[in-house]
Each structure stands twice: as C-alpha cells, then as structure tokens.
C-alpha positions in Angstrom: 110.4 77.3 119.6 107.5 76.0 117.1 107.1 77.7 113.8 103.7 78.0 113.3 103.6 77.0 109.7 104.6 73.6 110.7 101.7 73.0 112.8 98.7 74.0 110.5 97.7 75.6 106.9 97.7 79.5 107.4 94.3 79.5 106.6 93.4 77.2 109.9 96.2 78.8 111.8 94.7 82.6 111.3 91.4 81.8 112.6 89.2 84.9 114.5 91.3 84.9 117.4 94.7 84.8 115.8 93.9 87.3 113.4 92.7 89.3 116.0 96.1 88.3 118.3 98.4 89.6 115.3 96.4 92.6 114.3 96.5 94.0 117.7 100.3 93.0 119.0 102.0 96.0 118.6 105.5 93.9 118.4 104.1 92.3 115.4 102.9 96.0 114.0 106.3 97.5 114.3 108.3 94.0 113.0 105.7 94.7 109.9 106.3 98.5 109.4 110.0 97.8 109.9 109.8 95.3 106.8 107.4 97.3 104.6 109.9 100.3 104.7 112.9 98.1 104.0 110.8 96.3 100.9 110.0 99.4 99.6 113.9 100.7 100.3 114.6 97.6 97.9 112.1 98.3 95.4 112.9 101.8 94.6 110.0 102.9 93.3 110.2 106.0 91.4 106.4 107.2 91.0 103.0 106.1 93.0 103.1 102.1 91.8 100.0 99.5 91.6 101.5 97.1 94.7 100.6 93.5 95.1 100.8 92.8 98.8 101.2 88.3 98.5 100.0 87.5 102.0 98.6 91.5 102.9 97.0 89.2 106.3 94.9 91.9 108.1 96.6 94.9 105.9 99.4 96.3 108.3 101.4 96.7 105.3 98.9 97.8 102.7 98.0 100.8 105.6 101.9 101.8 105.0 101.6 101.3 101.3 98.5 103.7 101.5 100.3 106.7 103.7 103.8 107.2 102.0 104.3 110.5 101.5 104.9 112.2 98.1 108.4 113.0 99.0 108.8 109.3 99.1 106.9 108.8 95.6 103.9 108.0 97.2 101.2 107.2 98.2 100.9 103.6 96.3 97.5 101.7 95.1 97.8 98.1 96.4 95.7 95.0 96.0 96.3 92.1 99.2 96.2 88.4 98.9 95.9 86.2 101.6 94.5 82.7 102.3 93.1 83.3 105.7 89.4 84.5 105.5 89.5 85.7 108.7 92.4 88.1 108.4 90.6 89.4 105.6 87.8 89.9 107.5 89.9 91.7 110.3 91.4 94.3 107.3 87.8 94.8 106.4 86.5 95.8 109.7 89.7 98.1 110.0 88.6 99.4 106.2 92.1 99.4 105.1 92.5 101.6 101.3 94.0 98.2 99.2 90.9 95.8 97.4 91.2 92.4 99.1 91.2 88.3 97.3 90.7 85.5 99.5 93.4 83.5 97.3 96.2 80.5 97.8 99.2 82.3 96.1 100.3 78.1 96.4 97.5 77.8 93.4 99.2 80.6 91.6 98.6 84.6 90.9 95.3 85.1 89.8 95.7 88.2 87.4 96.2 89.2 84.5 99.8 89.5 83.1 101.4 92.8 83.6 99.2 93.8 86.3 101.4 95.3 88.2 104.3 97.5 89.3 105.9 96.0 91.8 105.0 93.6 94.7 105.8 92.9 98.0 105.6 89.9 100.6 105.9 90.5 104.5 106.7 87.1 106.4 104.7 84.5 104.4 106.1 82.5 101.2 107.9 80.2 103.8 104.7 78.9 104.4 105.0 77.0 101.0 107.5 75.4 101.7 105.2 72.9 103.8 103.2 70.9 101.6 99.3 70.0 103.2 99.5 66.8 101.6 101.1 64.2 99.6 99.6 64.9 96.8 100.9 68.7 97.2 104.6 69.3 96.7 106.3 72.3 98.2 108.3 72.5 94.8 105.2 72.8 92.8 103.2 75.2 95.5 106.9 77.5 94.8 106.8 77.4 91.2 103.1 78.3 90.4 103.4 80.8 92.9 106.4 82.3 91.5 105.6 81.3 87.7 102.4 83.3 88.3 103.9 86.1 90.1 106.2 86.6 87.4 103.8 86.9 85.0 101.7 89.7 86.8 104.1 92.0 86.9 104.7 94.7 84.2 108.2 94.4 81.9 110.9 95.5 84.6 108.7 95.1 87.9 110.5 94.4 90.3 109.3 91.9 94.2 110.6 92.1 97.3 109.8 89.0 99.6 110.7 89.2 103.3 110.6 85.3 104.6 112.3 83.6 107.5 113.7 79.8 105.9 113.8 77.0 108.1 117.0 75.8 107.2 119.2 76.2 104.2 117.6 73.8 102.2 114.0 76.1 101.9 116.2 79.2 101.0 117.9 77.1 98.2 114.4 75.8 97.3 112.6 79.3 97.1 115.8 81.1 95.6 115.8 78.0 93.0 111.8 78.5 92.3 111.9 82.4 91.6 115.4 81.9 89.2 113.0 78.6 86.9 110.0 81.4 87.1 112.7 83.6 85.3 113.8 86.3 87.8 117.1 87.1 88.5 117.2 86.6 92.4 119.6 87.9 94.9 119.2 87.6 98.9 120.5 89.9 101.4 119.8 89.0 104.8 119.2 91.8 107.4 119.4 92.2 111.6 122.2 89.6 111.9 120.7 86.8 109.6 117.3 86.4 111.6 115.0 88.5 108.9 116.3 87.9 105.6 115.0 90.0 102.9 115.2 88.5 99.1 115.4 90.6 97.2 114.3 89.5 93.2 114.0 91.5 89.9 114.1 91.8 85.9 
C-alpha cells in the first residue's frame, strides 16, 4: 500500500477534497482522538498548558486540546501549524478554538523562544523525511524543524510526536535529529509496533 507522503508534498496532497476526505472519515477521527489522548498521557501536563499542535491539519486534535476537562488539568490553549492551506481552511470553516499558521515546520518553528508548554505532533513529521528536491535534504528539513522546536518551548517543556517511519532508517534519522537539537529522546511504540509514539523531553 502507498504512503501518501511518497507521492506528493502534503501541501499538494491535502488539497479541498482531501482535506475534506480526512476531516469527515470518522476512522481517521477516532485514530486522531486515540493519539491526542495518548500524547497528552505522555506529556503529563500538570495545569492548562499553551500547546503547539506541528501539523494541527483541519484541527481534530486542537478540538480535543480545547475540551479536556479540569479533572484532567484542562482545557489547554493551542496554536496549529500545518503546511496545507486547505486544511487550514477546513479548521476555519469548522471554527476550531486554537489560532492557525500556514507554515512548513521543514523551514523551522516560527516563534519566539520559550513560547510554549508543551507540544504535540499527530501523524506528520514522517513527512520530512522525503525531501521535494535535491537541493532539500531530509536531514536538514529534520534538524531546523527540531532545532526550532526546541527552542520554542519553555525550560523543561516537554513534545510528544506520534509518526509512522518507513523503515528503520527514518526512525534512526528522526530519533538522531531531535537528540543534535538537544532533547533527550526515547520511543515507545504502541498497538503492536504499527503507531509508534516518540516520546522526547528536557
């Protein structure tokens, strides 16, 4: 079965109808509430956090983000990221609570340092691992992503980034990234090895 990162750049392969597709499928809505709860598991958050959602698509997590309960230290304030105008468009029309940047996390995190709390990716820093070009390396698109990420995040933050690698070799190339960036990284792979949660942190 094809991955879909290895046919096009996100931002070509969520066009209108895609982001529409995804939005709607309610297998893809509960595979992204299942991993929002599990990040947050991870993360431990003990009081209502600032959230950076990398890749927040049409905002099915950020809505999840927005509704945990006080008994669960929440609800959180979240800002989303995605590269894919039109799934930013989609959490728009849905008027989802988290402010929304049309940004390529590949180019970096665009804020200032010790922005935030915490953050969390759902299912989309394996997309850097393809590189558009030749003049684009998947090494570099890792470590400004992760250089900049670790920057953005207050003194003892902690990110949890769901992905699904390709292989072994894009695990060892993210894990390697986000250890050069300066986090201590450790991975813990859930459901039998086919969602694997990393899991990295001060």
């Amino acid at each position: 079965m094809s991955r879909p990162e290895d046919t096009l750049p996100p931002d070509l392969h969520y066009n209108d109808t895609e982001a529409r597709k995804y939005t709607t499928s309610s297998r893809i809505q509960n595979i992204q509430a299942e991993m929002t709860h599990r990040a947050l598991e991870l993360l431990a958050l003990p009081t209502p956090s600032l959230i950076l959602d990398i890749g927040c698509g049409s905002g099915l997590s950020g809505e999840i983000l927005s509704t945990i309960p006080s008994s669960q230290n929440g609800p959180h304030t979240w800002i989303g990221l995605d590269i894919s105008p039109s799934m930013l468009a989609t959490a728009l029309e849905r008027d989802v609570e988290g402010d929304l940047l049309l940004a390529d996390i590949g180019q970096g995190v665009p804020f200032r340092a010790g922005s935030f709390d915490a953050a969390i990716s759902i299912s989309a820093i394996q997309w850097l691992c393809n590189a558009d070009s030749s003049e684009v390396s998947a090494m570099g698109r890792l470590s400004r992503f992760f250089n900049g990420l670790y920057a953005s995040l207050k003194r003892g933050g902690r990110a949890v980034c769901q992905f699904y690698p390709k292989n072994e070799q894009q695990r060892t190339m993210i894990s390697g990234a986000a250890i050069k960036a300066g986090f201590g990284a450790g991975i813990l792979e859930d459901g039998g090895g086919r969602r694997v949660l990393r899991r990295i942190w001060f």
